[in-house]
C-alpha positions as CSV (number, residue, x, y, z in Angstrom):
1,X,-2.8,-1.7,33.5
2,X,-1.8,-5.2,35.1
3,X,-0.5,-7.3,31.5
4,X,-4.0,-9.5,32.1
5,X,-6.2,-6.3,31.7
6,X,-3.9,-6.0,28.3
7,X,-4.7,-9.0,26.8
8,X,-8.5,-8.7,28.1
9,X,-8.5,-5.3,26.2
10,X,-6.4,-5.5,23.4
11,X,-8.3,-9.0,21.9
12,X,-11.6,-7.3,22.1
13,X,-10.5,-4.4,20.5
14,X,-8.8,-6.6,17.5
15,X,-12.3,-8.3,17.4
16,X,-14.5,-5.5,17.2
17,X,-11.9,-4.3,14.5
18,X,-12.4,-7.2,12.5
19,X,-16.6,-7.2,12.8
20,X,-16.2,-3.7,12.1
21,X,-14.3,-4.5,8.9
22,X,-16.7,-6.8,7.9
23,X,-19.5,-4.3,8.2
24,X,-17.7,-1.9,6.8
25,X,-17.0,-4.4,3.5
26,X,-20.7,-4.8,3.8
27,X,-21.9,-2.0,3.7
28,X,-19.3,0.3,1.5
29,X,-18.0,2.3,4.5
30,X,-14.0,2.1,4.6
31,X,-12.4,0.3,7.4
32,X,-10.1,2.7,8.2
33,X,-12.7,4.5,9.7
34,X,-14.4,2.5,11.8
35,X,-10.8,1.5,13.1
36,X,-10.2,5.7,13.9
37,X,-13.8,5.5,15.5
38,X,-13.6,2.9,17.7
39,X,-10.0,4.4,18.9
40,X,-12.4,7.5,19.6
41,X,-14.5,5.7,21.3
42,X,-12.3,3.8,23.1
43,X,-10.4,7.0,24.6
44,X,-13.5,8.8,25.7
45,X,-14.4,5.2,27.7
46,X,-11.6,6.0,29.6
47,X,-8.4,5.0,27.8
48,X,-6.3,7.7,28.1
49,X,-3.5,8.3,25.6
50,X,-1.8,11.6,25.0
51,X,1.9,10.7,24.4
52,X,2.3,12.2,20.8
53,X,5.9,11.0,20.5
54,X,4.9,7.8,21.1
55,X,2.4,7.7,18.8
56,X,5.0,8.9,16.3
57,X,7.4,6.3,17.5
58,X,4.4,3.3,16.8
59,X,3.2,4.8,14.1
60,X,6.4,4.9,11.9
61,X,6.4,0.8,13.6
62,X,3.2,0.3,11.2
63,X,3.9,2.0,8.2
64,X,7.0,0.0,7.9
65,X,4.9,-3.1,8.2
66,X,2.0,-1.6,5.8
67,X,4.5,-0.6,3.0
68,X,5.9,-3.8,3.2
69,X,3.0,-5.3,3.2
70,X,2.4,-3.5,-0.2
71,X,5.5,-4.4,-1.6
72,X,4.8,-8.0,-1.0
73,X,1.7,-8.7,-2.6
74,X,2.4,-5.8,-5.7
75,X,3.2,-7.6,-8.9
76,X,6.3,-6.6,-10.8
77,X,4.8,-7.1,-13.7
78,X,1.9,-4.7,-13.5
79,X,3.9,-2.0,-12.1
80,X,6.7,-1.7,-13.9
81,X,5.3,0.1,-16.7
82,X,3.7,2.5,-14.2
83,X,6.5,3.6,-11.8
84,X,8.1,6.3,-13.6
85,X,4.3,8.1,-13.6
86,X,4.3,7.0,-10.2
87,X,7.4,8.0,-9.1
88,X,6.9,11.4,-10.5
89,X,3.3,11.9,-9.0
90,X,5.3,10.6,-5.5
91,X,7.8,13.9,-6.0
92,X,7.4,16.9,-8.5
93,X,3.3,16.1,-8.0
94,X,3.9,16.5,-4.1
95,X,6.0,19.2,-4.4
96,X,2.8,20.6,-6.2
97,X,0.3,20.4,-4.0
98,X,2.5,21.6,-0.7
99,X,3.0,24.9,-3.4
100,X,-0.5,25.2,-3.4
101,X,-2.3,24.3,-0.2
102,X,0.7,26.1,1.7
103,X,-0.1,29.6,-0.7
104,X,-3.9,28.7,0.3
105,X,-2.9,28.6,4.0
106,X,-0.9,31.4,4.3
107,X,-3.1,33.9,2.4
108,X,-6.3,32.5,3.3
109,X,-5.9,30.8,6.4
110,X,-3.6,33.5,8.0
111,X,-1.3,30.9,9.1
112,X,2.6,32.4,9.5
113,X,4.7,30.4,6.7
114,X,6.4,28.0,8.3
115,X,3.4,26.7,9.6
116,X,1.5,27.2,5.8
117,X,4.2,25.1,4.4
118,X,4.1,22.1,7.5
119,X,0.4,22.3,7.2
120,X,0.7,21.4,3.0
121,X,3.6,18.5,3.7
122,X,1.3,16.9,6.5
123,X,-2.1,16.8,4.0
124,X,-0.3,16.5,1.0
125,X,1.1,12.5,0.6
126,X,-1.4,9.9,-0.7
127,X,-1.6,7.2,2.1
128,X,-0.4,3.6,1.5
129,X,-2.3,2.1,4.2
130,X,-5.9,3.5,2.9
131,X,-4.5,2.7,-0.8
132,X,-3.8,-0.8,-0.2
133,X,-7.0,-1.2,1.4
134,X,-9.6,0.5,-0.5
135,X,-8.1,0.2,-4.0
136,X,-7.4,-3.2,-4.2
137,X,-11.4,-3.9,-3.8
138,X,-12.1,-1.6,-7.0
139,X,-12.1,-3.9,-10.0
140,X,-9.5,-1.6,-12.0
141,X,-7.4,-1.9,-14.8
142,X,-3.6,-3.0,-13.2
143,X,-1.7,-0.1,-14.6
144,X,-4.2,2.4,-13.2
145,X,-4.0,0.2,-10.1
146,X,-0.3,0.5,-10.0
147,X,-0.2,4.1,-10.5
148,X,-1.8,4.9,-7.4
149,X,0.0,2.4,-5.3
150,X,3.0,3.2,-6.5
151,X,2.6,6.6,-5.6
152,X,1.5,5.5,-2.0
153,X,4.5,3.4,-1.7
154,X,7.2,6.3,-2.5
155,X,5.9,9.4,-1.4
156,X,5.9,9.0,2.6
157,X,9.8,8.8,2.0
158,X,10.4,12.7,0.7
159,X,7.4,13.7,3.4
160,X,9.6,12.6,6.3
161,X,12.0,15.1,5.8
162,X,9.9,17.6,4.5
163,X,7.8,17.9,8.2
164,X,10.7,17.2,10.0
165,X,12.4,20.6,8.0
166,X,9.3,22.9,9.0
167,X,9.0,21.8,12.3
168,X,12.1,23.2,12.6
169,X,11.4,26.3,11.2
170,X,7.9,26.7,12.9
171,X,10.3,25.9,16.3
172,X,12.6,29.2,15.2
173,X,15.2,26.8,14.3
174,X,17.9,28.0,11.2
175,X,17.7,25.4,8.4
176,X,21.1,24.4,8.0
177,X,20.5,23.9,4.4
178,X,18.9,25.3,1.6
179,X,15.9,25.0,-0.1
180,X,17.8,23.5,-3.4
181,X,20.0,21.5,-0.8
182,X,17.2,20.2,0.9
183,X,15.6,19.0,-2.5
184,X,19.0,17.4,-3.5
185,X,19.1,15.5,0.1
186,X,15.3,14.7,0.1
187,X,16.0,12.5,-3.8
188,X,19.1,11.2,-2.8
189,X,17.8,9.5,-0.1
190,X,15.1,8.7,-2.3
191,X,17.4,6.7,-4.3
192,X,19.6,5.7,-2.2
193,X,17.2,4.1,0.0
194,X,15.3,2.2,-3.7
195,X,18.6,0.9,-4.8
196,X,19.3,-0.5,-1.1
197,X,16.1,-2.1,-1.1
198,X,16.7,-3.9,-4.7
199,X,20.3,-5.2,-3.4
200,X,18.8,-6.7,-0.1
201,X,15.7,-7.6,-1.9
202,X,17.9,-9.5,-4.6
203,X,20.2,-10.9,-2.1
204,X,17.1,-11.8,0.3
205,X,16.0,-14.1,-2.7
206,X,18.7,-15.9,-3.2
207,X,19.3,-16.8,0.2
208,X,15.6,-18.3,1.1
209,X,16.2,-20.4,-2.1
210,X,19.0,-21.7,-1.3
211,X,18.8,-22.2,2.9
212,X,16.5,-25.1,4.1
213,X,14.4,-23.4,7.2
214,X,13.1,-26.5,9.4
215,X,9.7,-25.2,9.0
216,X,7.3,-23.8,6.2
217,X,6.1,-21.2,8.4
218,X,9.5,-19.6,8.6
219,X,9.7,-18.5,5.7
220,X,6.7,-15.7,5.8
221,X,9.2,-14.4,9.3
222,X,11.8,-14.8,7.7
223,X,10.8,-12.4,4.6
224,X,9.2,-10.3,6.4
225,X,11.8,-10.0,9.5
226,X,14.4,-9.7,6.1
227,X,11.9,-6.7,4.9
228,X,11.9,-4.9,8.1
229,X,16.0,-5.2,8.3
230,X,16.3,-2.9,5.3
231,X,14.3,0.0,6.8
232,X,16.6,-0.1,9.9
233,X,19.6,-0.3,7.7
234,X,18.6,2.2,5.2
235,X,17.6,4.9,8.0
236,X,21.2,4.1,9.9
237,X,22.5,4.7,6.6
238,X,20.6,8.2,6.4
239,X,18.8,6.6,3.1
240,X,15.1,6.7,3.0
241,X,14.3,3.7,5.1
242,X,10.6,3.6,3.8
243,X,11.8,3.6,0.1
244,X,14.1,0.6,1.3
245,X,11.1,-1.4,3.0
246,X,9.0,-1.1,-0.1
247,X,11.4,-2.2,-2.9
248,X,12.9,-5.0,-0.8
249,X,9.6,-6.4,-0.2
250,X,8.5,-5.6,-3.7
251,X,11.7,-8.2,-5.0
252,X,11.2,-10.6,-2.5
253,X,7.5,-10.7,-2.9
254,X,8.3,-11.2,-6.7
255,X,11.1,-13.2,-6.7
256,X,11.4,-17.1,-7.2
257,X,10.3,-17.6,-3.2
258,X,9.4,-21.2,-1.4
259,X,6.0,-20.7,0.0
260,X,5.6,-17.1,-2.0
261,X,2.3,-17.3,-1.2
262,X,2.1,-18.4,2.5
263,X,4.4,-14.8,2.3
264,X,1.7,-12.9,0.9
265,X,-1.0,-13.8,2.4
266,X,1.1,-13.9,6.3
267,X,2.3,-10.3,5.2
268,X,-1.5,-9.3,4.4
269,X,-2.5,-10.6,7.6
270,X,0.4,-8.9,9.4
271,X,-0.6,-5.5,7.4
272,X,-4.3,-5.6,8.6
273,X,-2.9,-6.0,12.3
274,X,-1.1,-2.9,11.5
275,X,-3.8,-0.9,10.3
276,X,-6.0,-2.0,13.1
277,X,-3.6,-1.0,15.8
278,X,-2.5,2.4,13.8
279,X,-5.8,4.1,13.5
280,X,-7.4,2.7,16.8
281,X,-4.3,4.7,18.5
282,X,-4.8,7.6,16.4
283,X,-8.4,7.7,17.3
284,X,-7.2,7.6,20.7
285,X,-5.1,10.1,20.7
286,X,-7.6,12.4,19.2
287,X,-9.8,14.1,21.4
288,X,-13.0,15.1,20.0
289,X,-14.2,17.6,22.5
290,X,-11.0,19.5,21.7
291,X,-11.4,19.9,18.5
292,X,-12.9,23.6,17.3
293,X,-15.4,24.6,15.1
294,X,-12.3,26.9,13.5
295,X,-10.1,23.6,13.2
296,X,-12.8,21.9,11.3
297,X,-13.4,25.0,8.8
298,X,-9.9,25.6,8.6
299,X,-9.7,21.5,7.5
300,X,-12.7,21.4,5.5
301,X,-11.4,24.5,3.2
302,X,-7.2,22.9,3.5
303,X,-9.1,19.7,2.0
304,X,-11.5,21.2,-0.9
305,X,-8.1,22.8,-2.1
306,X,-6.4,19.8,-1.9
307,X,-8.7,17.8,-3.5
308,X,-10.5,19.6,-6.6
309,X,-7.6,22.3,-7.3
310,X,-3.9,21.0,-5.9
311,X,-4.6,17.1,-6.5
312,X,-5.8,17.7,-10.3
313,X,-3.0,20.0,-11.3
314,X,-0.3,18.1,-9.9
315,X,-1.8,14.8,-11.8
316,X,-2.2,16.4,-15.0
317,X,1.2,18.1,-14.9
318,X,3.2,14.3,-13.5
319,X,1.2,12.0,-15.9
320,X,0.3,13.9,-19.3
321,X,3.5,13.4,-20.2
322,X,2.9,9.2,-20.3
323,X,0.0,10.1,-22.7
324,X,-2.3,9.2,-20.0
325,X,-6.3,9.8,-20.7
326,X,-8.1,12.5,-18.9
327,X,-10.6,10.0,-18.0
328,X,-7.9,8.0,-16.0
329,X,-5.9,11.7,-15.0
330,X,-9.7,12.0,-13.3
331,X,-9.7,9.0,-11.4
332,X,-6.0,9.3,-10.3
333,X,-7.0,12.2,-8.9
334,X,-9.9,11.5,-6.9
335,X,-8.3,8.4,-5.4
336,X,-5.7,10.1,-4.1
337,X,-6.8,9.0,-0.5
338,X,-5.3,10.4,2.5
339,X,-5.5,8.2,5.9
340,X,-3.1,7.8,8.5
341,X,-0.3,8.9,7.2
342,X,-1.2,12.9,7.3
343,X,-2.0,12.1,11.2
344,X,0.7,10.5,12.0
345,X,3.1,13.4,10.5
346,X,0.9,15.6,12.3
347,X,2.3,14.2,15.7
348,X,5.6,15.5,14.5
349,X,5.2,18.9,15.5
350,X,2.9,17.9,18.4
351,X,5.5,16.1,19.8
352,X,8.1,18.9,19.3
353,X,5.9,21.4,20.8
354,X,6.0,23.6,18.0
355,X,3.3,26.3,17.9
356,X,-0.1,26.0,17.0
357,X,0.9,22.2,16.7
358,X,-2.6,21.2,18.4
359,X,-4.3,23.0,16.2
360,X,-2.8,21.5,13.1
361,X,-3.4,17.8,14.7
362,X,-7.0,19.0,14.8
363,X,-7.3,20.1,11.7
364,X,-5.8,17.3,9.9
365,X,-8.3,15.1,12.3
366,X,-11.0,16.1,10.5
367,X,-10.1,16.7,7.1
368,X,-8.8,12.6,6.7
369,X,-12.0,12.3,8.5
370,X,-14.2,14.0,6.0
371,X,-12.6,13.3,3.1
372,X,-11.6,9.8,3.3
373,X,-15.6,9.1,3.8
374,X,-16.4,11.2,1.1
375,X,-13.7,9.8,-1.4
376,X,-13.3,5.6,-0.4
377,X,-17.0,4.9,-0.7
378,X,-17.6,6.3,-4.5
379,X,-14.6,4.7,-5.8
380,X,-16.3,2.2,-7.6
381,X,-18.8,4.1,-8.9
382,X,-16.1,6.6,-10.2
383,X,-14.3,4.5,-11.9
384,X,-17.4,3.5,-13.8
385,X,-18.7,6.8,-14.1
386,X,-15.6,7.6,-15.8
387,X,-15.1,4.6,-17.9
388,X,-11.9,3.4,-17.0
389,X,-13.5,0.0,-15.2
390,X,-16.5,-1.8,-16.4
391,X,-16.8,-3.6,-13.1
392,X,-15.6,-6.7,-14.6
393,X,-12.3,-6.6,-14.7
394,X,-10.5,-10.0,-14.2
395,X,-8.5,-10.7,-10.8
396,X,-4.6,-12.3,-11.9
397,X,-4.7,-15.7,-11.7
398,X,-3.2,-16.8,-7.9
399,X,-0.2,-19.2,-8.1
400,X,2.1,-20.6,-5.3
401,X,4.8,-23.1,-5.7
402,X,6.8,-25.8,-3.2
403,X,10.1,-27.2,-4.0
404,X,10.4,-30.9,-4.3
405,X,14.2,-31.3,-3.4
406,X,14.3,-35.0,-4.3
407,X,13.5,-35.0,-7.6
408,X,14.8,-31.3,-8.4
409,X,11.4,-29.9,-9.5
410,X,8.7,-27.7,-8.2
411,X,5.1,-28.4,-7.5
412,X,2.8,-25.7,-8.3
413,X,-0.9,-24.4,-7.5
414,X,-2.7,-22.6,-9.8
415,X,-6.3,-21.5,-8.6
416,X,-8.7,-20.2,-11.7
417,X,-10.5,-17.0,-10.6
418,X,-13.6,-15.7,-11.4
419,X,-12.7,-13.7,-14.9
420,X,-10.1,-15.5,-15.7
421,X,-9.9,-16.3,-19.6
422,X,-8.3,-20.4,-18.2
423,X,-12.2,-21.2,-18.0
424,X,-12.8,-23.8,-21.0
425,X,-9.4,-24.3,-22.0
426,X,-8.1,-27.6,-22.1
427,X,-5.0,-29.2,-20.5
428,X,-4.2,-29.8,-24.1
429,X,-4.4,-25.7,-25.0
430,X,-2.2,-25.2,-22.6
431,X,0.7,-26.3,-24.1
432,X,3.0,-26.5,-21.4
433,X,6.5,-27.1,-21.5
434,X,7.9,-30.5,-22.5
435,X,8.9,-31.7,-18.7
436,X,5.5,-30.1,-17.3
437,X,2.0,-31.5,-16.5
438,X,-0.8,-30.9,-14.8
439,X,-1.2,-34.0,-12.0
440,X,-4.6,-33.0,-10.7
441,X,-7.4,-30.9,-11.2
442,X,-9.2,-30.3,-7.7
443,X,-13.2,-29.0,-8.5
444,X,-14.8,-28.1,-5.4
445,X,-12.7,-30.1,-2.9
446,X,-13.0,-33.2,-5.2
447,X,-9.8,-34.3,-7.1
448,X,-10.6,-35.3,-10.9
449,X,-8.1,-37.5,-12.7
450,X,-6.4,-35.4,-15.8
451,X,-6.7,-36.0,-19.6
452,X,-5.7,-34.1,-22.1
453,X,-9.5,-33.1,-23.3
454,X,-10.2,-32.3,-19.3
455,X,-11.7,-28.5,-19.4
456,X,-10.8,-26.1,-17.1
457,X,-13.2,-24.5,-15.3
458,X,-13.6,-21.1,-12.8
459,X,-12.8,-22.2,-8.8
460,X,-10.4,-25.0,-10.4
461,X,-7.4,-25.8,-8.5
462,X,-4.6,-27.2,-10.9
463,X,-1.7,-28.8,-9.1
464,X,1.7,-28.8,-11.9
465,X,5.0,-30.2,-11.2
466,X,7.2,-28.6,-13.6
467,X,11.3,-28.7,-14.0
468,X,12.4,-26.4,-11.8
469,X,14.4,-24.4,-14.5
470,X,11.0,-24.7,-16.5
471,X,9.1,-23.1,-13.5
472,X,9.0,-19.2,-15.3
473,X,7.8,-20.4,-18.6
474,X,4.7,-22.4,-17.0
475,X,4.1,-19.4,-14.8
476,X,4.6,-17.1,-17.6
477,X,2.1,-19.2,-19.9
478,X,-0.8,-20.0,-17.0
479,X,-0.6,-15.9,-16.7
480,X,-0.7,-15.1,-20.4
481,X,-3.8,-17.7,-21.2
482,X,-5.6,-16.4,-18.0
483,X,-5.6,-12.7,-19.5
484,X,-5.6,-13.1,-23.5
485,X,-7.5,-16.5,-23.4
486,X,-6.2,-20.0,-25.1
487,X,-4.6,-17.8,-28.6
488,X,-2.2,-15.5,-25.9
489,X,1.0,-17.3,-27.3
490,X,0.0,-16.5,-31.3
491,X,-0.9,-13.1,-30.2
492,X,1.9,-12.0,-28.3
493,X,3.6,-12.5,-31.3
């Protein structure tokens, strides 16, 4: 195709994407779907794409950009009390579900077991890309929230190797290591790759505050470029590249940024590009027509073990141990969501040429298929079934920040969400630190002049120059009155 016929192709295709995910939003159906259908449909107009190793290649590309994605707009403080259940449920719970679905594959299935085993590393990762996209729409309490995400985040790093190892076996390749070895290699890289990530994160903060870019917009390239730089280094440095990604962008998107939220909200944009592009060329590379009624059964029964037998066991045995409730254990487990990132380590063996690979592919095809349509859409009504949301549950307070460099201070934006526990608090409630005050209140795109007695309302938009060593204790004190209401200071205590 002439680079004209490209661009023709490629912009209608974003489009659709986007009117798609707006029906999709609409109507409860998750986006990632309609993304993986119109990939279908776009390969049986014509479109022909069958390079599996290419499509391995791009779709490593995406997840890079999705987990970053993550890592940017996760909050620190919401998730740090949840990563070690998350980090658990990301390996021993893994390690759980391959046990099972590969015993269920091998016995039931008939499958050899080399192939059992790939089959339970392909299916068995939650995905971060359906995660980030469905979850973050379900009004959920934020340590349940950043349980799952967590989990999403960590647990593509491990699977990497893992597919990679019984490819090789399914190929009639010797392992060269062991299955303790393996193991050993699979959480040092783990590691090695999260404590990469916090170094470059750390050192990515300090200098974007400290480096004047000619350009607000540079900075949202520049984190993200930064970002991306750590899962090159961290794979070159045979560390767990994805693990690097996440945490680097987890710091930087938490760290004392110019413009932190021109970052997020550039990151999210670049994230839904991702997505777009991801399952549109995995529906693509799916062929339809190919795929058997045995695949489908085959998928079907792999995903009904999964789901109600594997998932549940390896949540209770990861989390009970954090005194978690069965109600949540519940939802944890039905939200595990798979997406794109079984398919895409489905291309692994495809590409390789291992046997029975095209069967796998298919199989996989249609249990993300049936599953992720079955799961996405009840979320919500889940979570309330089980009690662990009400429906109501507040969204964080959104608040972004510019330097002023000639008067050593920082102006920041606080926007008052619907929820949030700021609405009828005075400017004089807030209490703000000495060398702090609120310069405007803008209601509705009309700026109103601020008193102390001025009451906050939902929608507001308060604009705050604060000292720019004072900056964490107005941020820390917006946050604590917009989730424990005007008393949060008394209370902490």
């Amino acid at each position: 195709m002439e680079l004209d016929q490209v661009l023709l192709l490629g912009a209608a295709v974003l489009l659709a994407s986007i009117i798609a995910a707006r029906l999709g939003t609409r109507f409860g159906l998750p986006s990632l779907l309609l993304f993986l259908g119109l990939g279908v449909l776009v390969g049986q107009l014509g479109l022909e794409f069958n390079d599996a190793g290419l499509a391995h290649s791009l779709g490593f590309a995406a997840l890079v950009i999705i987990l970053g994605e993550g890592g940017f707009t996760t909050k620190w403080a919401e998730i740090k009390g949840a990563l070690p259940a998350a980090l658990l449920l990301a390996t021993v719970g893994v390690a759980i579900s391959i046990a099972v679905v590969a015993t269920f594959a091998h016995f039931v299935l008939g499958l050899d077991p080399a192939l059992a085993i790939l089959v339970g590393a392909i299916v068995s990762p939650t995905d971060a890309a359906a995660v980030f996209s469905v979850l973050r729409k379900v009004p959920l309490p934020s340590r349940l929230r950043a349980t799952l995400e967590g989990e999403s985040g960590f647990n593509d790093a491990p699977i990497v190797l893992l597919v990679a190892a019984a490819t090789e076996w399914s190929l009639g390749q010797g392992l060269d290591a062991g299955p303790v070895l393996i193991v050993a290699i699979i959480l040092g890289e783990l590691a090695g790759g999260a404590l990469l990530g916090v170094l470059l994160g750390l050192l990515g903060v300090w200098a974007m505050r400290r480096i004047a870019l000619p350009a607000s917009g540079l900075y949202p390239l520049a984190a993200l470029g930064w970002a991306v730089l750590a899962y090159g280094l961290g794979s070159s440095l045979h560390l767990s590249g994805f693990a690097a990604v996440y945490v680097t962008a987890l710091v930087l998107g938490n760290g004392k940024l110019p413009h932190r939220h021109a970052t997020r909200s550039f990151a999210e944009g670049i994230g839904w590009i991702a997505q777009i592009g991801l399952f549109v060329m995995l529906g693509m590379l799916a062929v339809p027509g190919r795929i058997s009624v045995p695949a489908i059964i085959a998928g079907l029964s792999a995903g009904l073990v999964l789901t109600f037998i594997a998932r549940p066991l390896s949540v209770a045995l990861c989390v009970s141990w954090f005194k978690v409730p069965w109600r949540e254990q519940a939802f944890i487990s039905w939200a595990g969501l798979r997406g794109a990132v079984p398919i895409i380590m489905a291309t692994v063996p495809l590409a390789a040429g291992a046997p029975g690979a095209t069967f796998i592919f298919d199989m996989v095809f249609a249990f993300v298929v049936v599953f992720t349509l079955l799961q996405a859409p009840t979320l919500p009504w889940a979570a309330r079934l089980l009690k662990v949301s009400t429906g109501e549950d507040a969204t964080d307070v959104e608040i972004e920040f510019a330097p002023l460099d000639t008067i050593a201070a920082d102006m920041m934006q606080v926007h008052v969400p619907p929820g949030s526990r700021l609405h009828g608090v005075t400017i004089r409630e807030l209490r703000l630190p000495k060398n702090s005050v609120v310069s405007l209140i803008v209601r509705n795109g009309e700026p109103f002049p601020v008193g102390p007695d001025r009451i906050i309302r939902v929608g507001d938009d308060l604009l705050i120059v604060t000292n720019g060593d004072e900056r964490k204790r107005v941020e820390d004190r917006i946050r604590g009155i917009s989730s424990g209401g005007r008393l949060a200071r008394w209370l902490e205590r």
